[in-house]
C-alpha positions as CSV (number, residue, x, y, z in Angstrom):
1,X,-6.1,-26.7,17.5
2,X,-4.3,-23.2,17.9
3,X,-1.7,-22.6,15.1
4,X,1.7,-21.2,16.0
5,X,2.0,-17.9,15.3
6,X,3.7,-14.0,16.5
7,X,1.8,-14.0,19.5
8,X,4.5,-12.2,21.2
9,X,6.2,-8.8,20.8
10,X,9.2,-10.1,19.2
11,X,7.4,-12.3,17.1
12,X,5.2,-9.9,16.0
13,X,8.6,-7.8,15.0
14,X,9.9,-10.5,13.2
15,X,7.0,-11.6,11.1
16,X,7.0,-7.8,10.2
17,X,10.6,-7.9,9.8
18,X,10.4,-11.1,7.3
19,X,7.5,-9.1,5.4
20,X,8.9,-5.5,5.4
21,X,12.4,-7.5,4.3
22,X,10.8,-9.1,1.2
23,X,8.3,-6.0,0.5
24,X,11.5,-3.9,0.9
25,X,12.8,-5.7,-2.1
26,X,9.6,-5.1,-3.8
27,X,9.6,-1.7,-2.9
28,X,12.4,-1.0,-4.1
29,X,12.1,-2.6,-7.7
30,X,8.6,-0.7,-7.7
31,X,10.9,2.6,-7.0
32,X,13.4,1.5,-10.1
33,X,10.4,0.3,-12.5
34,X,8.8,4.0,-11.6
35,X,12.2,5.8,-12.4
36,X,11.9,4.0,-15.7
37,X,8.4,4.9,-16.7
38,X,9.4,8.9,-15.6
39,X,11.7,8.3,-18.2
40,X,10.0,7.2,-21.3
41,X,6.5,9.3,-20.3
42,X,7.2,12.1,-17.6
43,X,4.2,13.7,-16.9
44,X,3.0,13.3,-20.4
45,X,-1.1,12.7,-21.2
46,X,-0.1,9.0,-22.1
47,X,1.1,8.5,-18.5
48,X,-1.8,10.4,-17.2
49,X,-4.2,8.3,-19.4
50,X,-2.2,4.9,-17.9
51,X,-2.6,6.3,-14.3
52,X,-6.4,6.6,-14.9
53,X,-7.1,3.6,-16.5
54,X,-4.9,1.6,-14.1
55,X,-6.5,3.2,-10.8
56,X,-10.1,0.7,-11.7
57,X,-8.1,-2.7,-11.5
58,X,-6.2,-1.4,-8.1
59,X,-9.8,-0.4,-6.7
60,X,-11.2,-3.5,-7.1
61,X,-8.2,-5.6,-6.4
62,X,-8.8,-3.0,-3.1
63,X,-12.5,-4.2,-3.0
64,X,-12.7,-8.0,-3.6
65,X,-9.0,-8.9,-3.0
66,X,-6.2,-8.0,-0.5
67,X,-8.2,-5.3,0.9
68,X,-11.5,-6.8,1.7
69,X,-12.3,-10.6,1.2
70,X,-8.9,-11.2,2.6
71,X,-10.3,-8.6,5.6
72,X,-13.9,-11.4,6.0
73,X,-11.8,-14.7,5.1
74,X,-9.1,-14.4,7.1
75,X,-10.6,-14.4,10.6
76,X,-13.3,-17.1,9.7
77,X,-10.3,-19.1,8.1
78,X,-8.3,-19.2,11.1
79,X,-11.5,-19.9,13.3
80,X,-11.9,-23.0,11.5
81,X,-8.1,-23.8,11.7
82,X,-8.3,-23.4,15.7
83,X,-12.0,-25.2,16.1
84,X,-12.2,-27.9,13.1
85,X,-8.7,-28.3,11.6
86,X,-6.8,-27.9,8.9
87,X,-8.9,-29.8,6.2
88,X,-12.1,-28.0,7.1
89,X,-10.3,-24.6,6.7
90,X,-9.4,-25.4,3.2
91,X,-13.0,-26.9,2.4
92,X,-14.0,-22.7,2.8
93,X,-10.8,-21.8,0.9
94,X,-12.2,-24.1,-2.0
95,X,-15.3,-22.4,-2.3
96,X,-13.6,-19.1,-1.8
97,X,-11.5,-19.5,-4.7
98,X,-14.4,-20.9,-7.0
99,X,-17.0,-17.9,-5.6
100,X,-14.5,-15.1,-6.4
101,X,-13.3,-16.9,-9.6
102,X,-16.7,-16.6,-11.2
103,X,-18.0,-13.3,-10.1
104,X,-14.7,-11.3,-11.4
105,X,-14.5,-13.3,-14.4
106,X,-18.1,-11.9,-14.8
107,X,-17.3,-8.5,-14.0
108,X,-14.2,-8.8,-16.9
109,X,-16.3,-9.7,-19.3
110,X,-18.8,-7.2,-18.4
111,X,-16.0,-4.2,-18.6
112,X,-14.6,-5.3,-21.6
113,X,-18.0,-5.2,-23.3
114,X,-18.5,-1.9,-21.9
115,X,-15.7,-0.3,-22.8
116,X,-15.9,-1.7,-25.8
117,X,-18.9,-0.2,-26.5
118,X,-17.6,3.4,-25.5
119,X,-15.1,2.8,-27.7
120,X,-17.2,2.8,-31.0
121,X,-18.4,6.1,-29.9
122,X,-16.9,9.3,-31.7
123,X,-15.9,12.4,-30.3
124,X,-13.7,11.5,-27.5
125,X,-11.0,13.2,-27.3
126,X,-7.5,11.1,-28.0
127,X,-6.3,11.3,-24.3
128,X,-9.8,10.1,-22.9
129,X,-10.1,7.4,-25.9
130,X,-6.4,5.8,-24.9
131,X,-7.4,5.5,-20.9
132,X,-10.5,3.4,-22.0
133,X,-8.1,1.4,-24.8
134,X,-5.8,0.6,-22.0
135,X,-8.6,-0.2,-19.5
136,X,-10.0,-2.6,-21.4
137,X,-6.4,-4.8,-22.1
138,X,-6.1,-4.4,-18.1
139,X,-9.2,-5.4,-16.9
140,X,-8.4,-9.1,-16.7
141,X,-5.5,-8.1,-14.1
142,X,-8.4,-7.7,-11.5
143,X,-9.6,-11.2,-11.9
144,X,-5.9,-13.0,-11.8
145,X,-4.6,-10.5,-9.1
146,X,-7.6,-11.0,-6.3
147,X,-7.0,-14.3,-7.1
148,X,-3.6,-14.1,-5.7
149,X,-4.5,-11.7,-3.2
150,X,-7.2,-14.0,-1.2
151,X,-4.2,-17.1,-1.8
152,X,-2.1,-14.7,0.1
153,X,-4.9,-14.3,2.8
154,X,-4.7,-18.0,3.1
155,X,-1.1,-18.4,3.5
156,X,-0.7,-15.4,6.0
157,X,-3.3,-17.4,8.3
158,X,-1.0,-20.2,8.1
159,X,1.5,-17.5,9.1
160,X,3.7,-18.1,6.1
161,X,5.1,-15.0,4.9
162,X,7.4,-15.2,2.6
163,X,6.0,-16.4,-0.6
164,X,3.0,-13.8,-0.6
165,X,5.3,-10.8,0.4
166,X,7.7,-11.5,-2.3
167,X,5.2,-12.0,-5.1
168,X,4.6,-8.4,-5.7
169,X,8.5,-8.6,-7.2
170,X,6.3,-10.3,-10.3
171,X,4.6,-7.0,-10.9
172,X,7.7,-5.1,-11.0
173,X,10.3,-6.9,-12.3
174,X,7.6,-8.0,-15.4
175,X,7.0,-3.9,-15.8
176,X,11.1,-3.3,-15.9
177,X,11.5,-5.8,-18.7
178,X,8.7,-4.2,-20.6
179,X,9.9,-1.0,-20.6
180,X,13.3,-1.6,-21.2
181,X,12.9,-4.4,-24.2
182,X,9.5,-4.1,-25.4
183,X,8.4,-0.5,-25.4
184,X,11.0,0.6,-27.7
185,X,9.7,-1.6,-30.2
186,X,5.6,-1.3,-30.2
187,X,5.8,2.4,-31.1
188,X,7.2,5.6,-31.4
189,X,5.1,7.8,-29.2
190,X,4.5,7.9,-26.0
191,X,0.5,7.0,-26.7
192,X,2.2,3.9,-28.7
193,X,4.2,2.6,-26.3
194,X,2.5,2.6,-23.2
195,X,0.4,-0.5,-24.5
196,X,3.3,-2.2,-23.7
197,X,3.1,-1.3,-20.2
198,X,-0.4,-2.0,-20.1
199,X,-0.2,-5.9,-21.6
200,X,2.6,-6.3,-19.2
201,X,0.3,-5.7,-16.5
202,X,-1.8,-8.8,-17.3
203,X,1.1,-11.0,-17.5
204,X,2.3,-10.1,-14.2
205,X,-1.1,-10.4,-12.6
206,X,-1.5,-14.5,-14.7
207,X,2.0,-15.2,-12.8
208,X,1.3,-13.3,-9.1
209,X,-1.6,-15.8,-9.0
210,X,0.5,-18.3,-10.6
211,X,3.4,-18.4,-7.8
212,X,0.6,-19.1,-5.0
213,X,-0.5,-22.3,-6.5
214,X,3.0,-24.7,-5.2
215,X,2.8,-23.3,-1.9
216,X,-1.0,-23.5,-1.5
217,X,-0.9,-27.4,-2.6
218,X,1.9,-28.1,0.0
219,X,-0.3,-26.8,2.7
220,X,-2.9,-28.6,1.6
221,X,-5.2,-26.6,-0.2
222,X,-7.6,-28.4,-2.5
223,X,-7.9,-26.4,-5.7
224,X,-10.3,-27.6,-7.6
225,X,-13.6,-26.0,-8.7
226,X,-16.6,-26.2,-6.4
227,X,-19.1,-23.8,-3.5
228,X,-20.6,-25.8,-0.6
229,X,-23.6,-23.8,-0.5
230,X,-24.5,-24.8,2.7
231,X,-21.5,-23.9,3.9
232,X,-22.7,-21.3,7.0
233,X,-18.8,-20.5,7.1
234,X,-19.1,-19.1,3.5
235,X,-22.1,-17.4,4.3
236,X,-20.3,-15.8,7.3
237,X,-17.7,-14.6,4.5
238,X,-19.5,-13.0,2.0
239,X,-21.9,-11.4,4.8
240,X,-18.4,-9.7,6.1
241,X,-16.9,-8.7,2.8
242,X,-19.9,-6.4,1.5
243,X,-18.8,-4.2,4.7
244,X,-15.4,-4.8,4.3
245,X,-14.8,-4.3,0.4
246,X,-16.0,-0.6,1.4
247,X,-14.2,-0.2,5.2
248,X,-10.7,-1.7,4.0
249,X,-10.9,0.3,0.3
250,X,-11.4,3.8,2.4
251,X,-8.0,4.8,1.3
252,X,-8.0,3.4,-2.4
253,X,-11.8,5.3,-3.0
254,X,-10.1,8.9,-2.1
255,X,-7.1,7.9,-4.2
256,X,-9.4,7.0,-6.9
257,X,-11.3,10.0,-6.7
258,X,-8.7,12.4,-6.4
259,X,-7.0,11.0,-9.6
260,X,-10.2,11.0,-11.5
261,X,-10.2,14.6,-10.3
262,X,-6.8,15.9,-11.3
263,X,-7.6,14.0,-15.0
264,X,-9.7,17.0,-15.3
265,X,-7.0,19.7,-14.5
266,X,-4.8,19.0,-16.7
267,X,-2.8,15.9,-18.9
268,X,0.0,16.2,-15.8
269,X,-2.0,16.0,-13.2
270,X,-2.5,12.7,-12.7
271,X,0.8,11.3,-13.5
272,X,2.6,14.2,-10.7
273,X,-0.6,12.7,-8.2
274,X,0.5,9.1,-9.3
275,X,4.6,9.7,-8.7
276,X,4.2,11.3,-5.5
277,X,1.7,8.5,-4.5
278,X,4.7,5.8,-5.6
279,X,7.4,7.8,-2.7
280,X,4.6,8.0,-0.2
281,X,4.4,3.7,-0.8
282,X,7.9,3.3,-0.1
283,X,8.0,4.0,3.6
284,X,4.4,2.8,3.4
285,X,4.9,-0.5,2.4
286,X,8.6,-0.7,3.6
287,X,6.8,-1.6,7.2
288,X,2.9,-0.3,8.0
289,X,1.8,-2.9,5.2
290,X,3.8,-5.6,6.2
291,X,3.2,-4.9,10.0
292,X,-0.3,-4.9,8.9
293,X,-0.2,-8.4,7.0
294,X,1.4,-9.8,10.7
295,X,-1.7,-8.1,12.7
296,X,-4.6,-9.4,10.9
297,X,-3.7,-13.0,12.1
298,X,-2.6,-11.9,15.2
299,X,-5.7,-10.1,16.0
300,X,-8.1,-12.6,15.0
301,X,-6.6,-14.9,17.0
302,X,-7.6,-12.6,19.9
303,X,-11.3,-12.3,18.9
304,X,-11.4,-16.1,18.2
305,X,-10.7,-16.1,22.1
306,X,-12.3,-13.2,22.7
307,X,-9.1,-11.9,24.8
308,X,-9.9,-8.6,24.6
309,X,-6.9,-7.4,27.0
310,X,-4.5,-9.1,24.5
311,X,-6.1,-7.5,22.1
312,X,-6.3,-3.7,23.5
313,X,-2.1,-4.3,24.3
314,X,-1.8,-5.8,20.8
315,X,-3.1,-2.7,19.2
316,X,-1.1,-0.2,22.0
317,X,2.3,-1.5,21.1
318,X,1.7,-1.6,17.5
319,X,0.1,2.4,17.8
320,X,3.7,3.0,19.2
321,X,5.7,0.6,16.8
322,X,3.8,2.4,13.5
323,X,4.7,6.0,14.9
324,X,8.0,5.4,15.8
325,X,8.8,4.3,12.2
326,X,6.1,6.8,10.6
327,X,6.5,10.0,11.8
328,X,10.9,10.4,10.9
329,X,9.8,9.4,7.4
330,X,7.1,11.4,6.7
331,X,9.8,14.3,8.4
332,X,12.4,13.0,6.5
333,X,10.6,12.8,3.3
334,X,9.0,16.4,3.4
335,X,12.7,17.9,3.8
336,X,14.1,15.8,0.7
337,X,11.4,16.1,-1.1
338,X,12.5,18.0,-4.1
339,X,16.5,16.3,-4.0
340,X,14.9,12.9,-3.8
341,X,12.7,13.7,-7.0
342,X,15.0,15.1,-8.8
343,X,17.7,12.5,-8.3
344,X,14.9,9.6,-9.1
345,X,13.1,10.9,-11.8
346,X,14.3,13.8,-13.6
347,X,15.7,12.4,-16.6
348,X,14.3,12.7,-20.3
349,X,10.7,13.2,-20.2
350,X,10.6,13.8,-16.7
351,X,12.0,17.6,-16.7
352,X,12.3,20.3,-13.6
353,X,8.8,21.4,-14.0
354,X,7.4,18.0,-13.7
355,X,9.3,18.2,-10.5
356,X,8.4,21.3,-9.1
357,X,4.9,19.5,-9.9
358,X,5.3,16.6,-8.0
359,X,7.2,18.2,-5.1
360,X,3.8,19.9,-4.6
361,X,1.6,17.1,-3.9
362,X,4.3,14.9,-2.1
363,X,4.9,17.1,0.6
364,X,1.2,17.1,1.1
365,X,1.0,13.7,1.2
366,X,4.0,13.3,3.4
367,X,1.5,14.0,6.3
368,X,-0.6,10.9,5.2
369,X,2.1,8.9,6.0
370,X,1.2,8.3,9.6
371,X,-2.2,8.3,9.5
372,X,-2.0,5.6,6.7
373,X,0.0,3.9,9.0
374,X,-2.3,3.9,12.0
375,X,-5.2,3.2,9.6
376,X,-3.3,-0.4,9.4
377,X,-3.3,-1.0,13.0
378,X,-7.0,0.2,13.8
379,X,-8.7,-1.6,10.8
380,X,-7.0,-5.2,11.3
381,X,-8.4,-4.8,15.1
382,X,-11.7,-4.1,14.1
383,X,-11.6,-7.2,11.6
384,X,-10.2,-9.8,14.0
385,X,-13.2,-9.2,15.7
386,X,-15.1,-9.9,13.1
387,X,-16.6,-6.9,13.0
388,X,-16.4,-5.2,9.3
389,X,-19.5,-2.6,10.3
390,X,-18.1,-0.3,12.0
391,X,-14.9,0.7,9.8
392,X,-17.6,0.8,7.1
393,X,-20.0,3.1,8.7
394,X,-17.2,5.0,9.0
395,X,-15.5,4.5,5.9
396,X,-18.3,5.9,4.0
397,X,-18.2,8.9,6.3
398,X,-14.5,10.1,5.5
399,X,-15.0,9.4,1.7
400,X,-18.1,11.4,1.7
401,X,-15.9,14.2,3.1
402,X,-13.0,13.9,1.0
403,X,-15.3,13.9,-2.2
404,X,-16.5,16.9,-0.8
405,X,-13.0,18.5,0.2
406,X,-11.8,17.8,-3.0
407,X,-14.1,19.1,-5.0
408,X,-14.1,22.6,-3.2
409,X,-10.1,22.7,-3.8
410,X,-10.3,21.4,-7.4
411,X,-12.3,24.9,-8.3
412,X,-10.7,26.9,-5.5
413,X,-6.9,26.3,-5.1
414,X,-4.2,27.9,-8.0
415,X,-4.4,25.7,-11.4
416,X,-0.7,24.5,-10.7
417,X,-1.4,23.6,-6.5
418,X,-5.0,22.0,-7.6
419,X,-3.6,18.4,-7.6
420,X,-2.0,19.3,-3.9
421,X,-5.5,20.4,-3.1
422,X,-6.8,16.8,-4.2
423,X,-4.0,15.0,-2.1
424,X,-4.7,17.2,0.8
425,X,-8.6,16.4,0.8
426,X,-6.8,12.5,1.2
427,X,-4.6,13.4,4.0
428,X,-7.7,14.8,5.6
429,X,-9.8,12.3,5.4
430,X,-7.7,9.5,6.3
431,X,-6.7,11.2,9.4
432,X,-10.9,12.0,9.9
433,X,-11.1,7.9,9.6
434,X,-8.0,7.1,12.3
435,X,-9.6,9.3,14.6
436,X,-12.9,8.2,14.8
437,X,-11.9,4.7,14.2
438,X,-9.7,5.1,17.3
439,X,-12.2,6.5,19.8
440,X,-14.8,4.0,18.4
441,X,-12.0,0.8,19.0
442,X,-11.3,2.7,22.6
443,X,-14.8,2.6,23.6
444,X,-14.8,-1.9,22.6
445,X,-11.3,-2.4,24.2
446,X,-11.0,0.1,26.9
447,X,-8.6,3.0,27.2
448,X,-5.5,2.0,25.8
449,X,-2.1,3.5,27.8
450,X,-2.3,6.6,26.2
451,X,0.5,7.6,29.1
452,X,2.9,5.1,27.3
453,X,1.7,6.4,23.5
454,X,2.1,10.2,24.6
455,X,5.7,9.6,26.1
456,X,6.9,7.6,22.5
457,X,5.4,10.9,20.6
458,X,6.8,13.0,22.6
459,X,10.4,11.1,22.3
460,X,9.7,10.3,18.5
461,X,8.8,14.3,17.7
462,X,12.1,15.1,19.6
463,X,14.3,12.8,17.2
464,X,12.4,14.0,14.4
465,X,13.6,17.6,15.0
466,X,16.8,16.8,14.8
467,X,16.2,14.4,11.7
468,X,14.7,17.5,10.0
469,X,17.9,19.6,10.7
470,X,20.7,16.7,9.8
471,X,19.0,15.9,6.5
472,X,19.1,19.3,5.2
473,X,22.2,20.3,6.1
474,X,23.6,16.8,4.9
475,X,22.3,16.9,1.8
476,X,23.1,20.9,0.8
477,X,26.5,20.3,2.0
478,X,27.1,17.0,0.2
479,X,25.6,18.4,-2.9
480,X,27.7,21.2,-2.6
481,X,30.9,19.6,-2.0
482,X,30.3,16.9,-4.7
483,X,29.6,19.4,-7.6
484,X,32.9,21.4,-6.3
485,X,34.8,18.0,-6.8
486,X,33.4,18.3,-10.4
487,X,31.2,15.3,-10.2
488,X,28.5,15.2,-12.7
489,X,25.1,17.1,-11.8
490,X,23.3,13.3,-11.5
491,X,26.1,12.2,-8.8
492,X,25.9,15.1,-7.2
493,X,21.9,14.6,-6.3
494,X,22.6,10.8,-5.7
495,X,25.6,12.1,-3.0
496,X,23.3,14.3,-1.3
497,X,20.2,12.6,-1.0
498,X,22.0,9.4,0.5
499,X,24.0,11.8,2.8
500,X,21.1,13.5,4.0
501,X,19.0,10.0,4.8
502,X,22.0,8.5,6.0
503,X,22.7,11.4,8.8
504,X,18.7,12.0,9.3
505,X,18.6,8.4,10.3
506,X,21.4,8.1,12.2
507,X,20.3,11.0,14.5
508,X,16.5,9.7,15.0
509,X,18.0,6.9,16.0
510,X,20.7,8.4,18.1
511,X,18.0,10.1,19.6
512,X,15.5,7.4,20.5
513,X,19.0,5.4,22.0
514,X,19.6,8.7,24.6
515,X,16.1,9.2,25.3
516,X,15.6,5.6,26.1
517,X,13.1,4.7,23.7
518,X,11.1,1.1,24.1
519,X,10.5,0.9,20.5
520,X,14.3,0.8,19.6
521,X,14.4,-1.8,22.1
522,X,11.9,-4.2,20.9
523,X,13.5,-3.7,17.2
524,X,17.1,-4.7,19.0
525,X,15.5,-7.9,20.8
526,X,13.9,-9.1,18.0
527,X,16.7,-8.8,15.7
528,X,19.1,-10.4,17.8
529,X,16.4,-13.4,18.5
530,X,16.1,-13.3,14.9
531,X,19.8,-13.6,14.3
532,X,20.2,-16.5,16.7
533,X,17.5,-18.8,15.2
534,X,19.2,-18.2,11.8
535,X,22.5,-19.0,13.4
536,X,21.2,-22.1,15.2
């Protein structure tokens, strides 16, 4: 059987659109929960310690969950779906579920031990001895969280959408609540209080996996423990993850590295890397993740037919779709940097140096933005081909470099820019990754229309000019205005930051309407067709 599914342009804008819609939301809460933790811990060593000690559940929730095994699973499970059926695709689910059940739970128990252990120790310092405290309370997230994140694998290949896109609001909405009602009450410090946030982490990742479970059973999903060992589809899974827990992660290792770097800079560094990082995922997840969760399935229907030419203009139109969106918002973010960070988080602890701080690293990062976003079109190509090699091969490459990039500007670069230095050794290498990842996928595929890509950069770098020039104009001349109207110094940033993204938007999308763009097009036609199977 072949599943339904976005197998055209329109419905590959409108899967996105239903993703990016509920991960907009999600987005959005994360935004709110992070101008809440600015606010009780700045850019305090308790924050840095949290950043730290969170960063090893993300990198393997990066390695054995949304990142990777969903990377193996999903094209195998939706091979099975087309060739054998329903039932037999959630036979390899089953074991799935039990195989990753057991070997996180083993790696739990094995980190609590450890840091246990460390623990006992003396002569830690009281910043180093609180990141391994809160480690240890947040290691179980890992095992509850890929958990959730394979069930979300599953679902997307039955291109359902919804559910997994809107259960990252349990993360958030779970952190909100623990800041505002329980953190006030577990301690007086900073270094008292953030265990709060750290328990609330667990909870959230015991109900992520927790809202899968309905959905999965209606689909048909047989939860119960049990591996069919001589399952070769199983085999074919794990012997694609290894590859792809290291090809997927590329990004996560040189954000893991660089925040185990700027621990060692100073008690700020990590929490100014960690806030810029949380405005870079806006955009980011906003639409190149959810675009991305639409591809995967997409694609490996392709290689499951090996239709390589609907593969090659697969990949083409999303290159175009991803810098289209992309490039005004890393623009757009790089001119508001500083008014967007100090009308989110300067508040209490977060003062105007933690700003200036932060400003520093985001506008580094802003340039990330779009090759973060191409790295979720080339990847997902590469994996619905079942190939996880060759993103490894070259994974391991680019984080070789950026290890080695960001150790020459920790010791080289001013103390105050170091953490800049760190997120521009990122940048780099993610952009090192696209490319070669590009040329390799050109060389499988064929040329793609680079004629077609080259006129949408050229029209998306003209709009992105004039985005550049609206926004900052907007937002000086509102701010201004606003504090001669005697509006309070907090309305006055929230006046000219949403004047300057409203008139930076409306001219880069002026823009692509005069110069004719195809990418405003597509968004128009699936919107409408959107809008009429809603109304129907």
């Amino acid at each position: 059987m072949t599943p339904a599914g976005p197998d055209d342009r329109s419905g590959v804008l409108r899967s996105a659109g239903v993703v990016s819609g509920l991960t907009t939301i999600s987005r959005f809460l994360g935004y709110f929960r992070d101008i809440l933790l600015a606010g009780a811990f700045g850019t305090s060593a308790a924050m840095s310690a949290f950043v730290v000690a969170y960063r090893i559940p993300n990198l393997f929730r990066a390695l054995f969950g949304e990142g990777a095994l969903s990377a193996a699973f999903i094209p195998v499970f939706v091979e099975s779906r087309q060739n054998e059926g329903d039932a037999a695709a959630w036979r390899l689910a089953r074991s799935v579920f039990t195989l990753i059940g057991v070997v996180l739970a083993a790696v739990v128990a094995l980190g609590i031990v450890t840091a246990t252990v460390i623990l006992a120790r003396n002569g830690m310092t009281p910043t180093i001895r609180l990141t391994w405290s809160l480690l240890r309370i947040m290691l179980p997230y890992l095992l509850f969280i890929c958990m959730a994140a394979v069930a979300m694998g599953a679902l997307n290949a039955f291109h359902h959408f919804a559910v997994p896109a809107a259960t990252p609001w349990i993360l958030n909405l779970v952190q909100i609540g623990v800041i505002v009602f329980v953190c006030p009450h577990v301690g007086r410090t900073p270094e008292e209080q953030i265990y709060g946030v750290a328990w609330g982490i667990v909870l959230a990742g015991v109900l992520q996996w927790a809202a899968q479970v309905p959905v999965l059973l209606r689909k048909g999903a047989d939860l119960r423990p049990g591996i069919d060992l001589r399952d070769r589809r199983l085999g074919r899974v794990l012997t694609l993850t290894g590859p792809a827990a290291l090809g997927r992660a590329v990004s996560q290792f040189n954000v893991f590295f660089a925040t185990m770097l700027a621990a060692s800079i100073g008690e700020w560094a990590a929490a100014a890397l960690y806030f810029s990082e949380r405005l870079i995922y806006l955009p980011q997840g906003i639409f190149a993740t959810a675009l991305s969760t639409v591809l995967l399935p997409l694609f490996s229907g392709h290689g499951a037919q090996h239709d390589l030419k609907g593969l090659r203009e697969s990949v083409n139109h999303a290159t175009r779709v991803i810098l289209f969106v992309m490039l005004p918002a890393a623009v757009g973010l790089f001119v508001l940097a500083e008014p967007i960070l100090r009308m989110s988080f300067e508040w209490r602890e977060f003062g105007a140096e933690s700003t200036m701080l932060t400003a520093r690293s985001l506008r580094v990062y802003c340039a990330g933005l779009i090759f973060f976003g191409l790295g979720k079109v080339v990847v997902p190509a590469f994996y619905g081909m079942q190939d996880t090699r060759t993103p490894v091969r070259v994974g391991i490459l680019t984080v070789l470099a950026n290890l080695a990039m960001s150790l020459v500007f920790r010791w080289t670069w001013p103390l105050h820019y170091k953490h800049a230095g760190l997120a521009f050794s990122v940048v780099a290498a993610e952009a090192l990754n696209c490319l070669i990842l590009t040329r390799l996928l050109e060389k499988r595929l064929g040329p793609p229309d680079w004629s077609a890509i080259g006129r949408s950069l050229a029209r998306d770098l003209a709009g992105c000019a004039a985005l550049a020039v609206a926004a900052y104009f907007a937002d000086a001349g509102a701010r201004e205005l606003a504090l001669g109207a005697g509006l309070a110094p907090k309305l006055a940033q929230i006046a000219g930051v949403l004047a300057g993204l409203t008139a930076g938007i409306a001219t880069y999308f002026a823009s692509a309407r005069l110069l004719k763009s195809p990418e405003l097009t597509d968004f128009a036609a699936a919107f409408r067709t959107r809008r009429r199977r809603a109304n129907s």
